[in-house]
N, C-alpha and C positions, 0 to 999 in steps of 0.2 A: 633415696627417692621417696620415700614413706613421707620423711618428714615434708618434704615439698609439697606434696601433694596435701600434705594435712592443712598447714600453714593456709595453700591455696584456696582451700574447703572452709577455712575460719574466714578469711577475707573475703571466701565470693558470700557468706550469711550476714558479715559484719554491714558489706556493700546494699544488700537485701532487705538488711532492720533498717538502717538509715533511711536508705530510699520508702521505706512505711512509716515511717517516722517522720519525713520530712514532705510525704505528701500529705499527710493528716494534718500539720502545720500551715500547710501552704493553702488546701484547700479552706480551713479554719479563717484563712487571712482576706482570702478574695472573698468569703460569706463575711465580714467585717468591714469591708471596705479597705484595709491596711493596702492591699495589692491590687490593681484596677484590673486583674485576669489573669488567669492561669499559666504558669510558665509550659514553655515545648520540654518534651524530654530532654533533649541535649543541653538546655539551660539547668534543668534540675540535674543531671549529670554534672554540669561542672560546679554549680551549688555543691554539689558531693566530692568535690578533686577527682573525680572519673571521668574517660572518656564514653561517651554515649553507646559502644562497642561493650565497653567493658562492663557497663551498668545494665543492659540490655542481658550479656550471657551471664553477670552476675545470679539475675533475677531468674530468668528462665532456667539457667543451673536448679536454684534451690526450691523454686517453685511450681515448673513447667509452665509456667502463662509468661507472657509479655510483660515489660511492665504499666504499657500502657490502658490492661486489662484491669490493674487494682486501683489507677488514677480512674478510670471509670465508674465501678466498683463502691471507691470512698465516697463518688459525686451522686451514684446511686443511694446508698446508706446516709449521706445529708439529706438529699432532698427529701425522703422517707422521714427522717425528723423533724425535718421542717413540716411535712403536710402531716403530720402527725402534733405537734407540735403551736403550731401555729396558726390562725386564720387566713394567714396569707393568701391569694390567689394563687394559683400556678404560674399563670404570667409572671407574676411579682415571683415566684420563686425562679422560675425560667433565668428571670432576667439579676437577680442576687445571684444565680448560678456563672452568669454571664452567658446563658444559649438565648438562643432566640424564643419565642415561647412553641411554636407547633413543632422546631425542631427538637428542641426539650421532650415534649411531648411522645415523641417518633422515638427518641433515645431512650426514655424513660418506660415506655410497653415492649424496646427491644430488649432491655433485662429483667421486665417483671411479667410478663404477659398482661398485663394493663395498662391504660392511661393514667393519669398520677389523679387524675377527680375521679375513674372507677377505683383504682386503689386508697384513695381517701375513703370514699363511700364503704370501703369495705371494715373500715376498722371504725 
């Protein structure tokens, strides 16, 4: 029984790296243009040979969040680089992000306690 469970504990970390591994990738692709938008969890789940059940208790096994909290997350720590980074407008990054821009906006003060032109201002 040991060993099943071990085995099980390797494959739900392995399922865990990939899935940050392959949203770092993905997200990289849609800021490039390579990919016109974001895949749904379930597509990145079978991108992984997983079912979207098993990529989901994968993730929340090894990390306690969702995994749709570190897809957030990574699009938070882009757009910080980018307005770090770049002249760009927020719109213009909004929309390289593929959000709308005040929706961006609304998303980007819900994980940082500011707007992305107060947190530019800030640094």
């Amino acid at each position: 029984m040991a060993v099943f469970k071990t085995k099980k504990t390797a494959r739900s970390k392995e399922i865990t790296l990939q899935y940050l591994e392959f949203i770092d990738r993905h997200i990289d692709e849609v800021i490039t243009g390579h990919v016109p938008g974001f895949m749904k969890l379930h597509q990145v789940a079978a991108a992984l040979y997983v079912s979207h059940k098993h990529l989901t208790d994968s993730v929340q096994k090894e990390t306690g969040h969702h995994p749709c909290y570190f897809y957030d997350e990574k699009i938070i720590e882009k757009a910080k680089y980018l307005l770090k980074t770049t002249h760009s407008s927020v719109a213009q990054i909004a929309l390289l992000l593929t959000y709308d821009p005040s929706n961006f906006s609304k998303f980007f003060k819900k994980w940082t306690g500011s707007t992305p032109k107060q947190w530019r201002g800030k640094i």
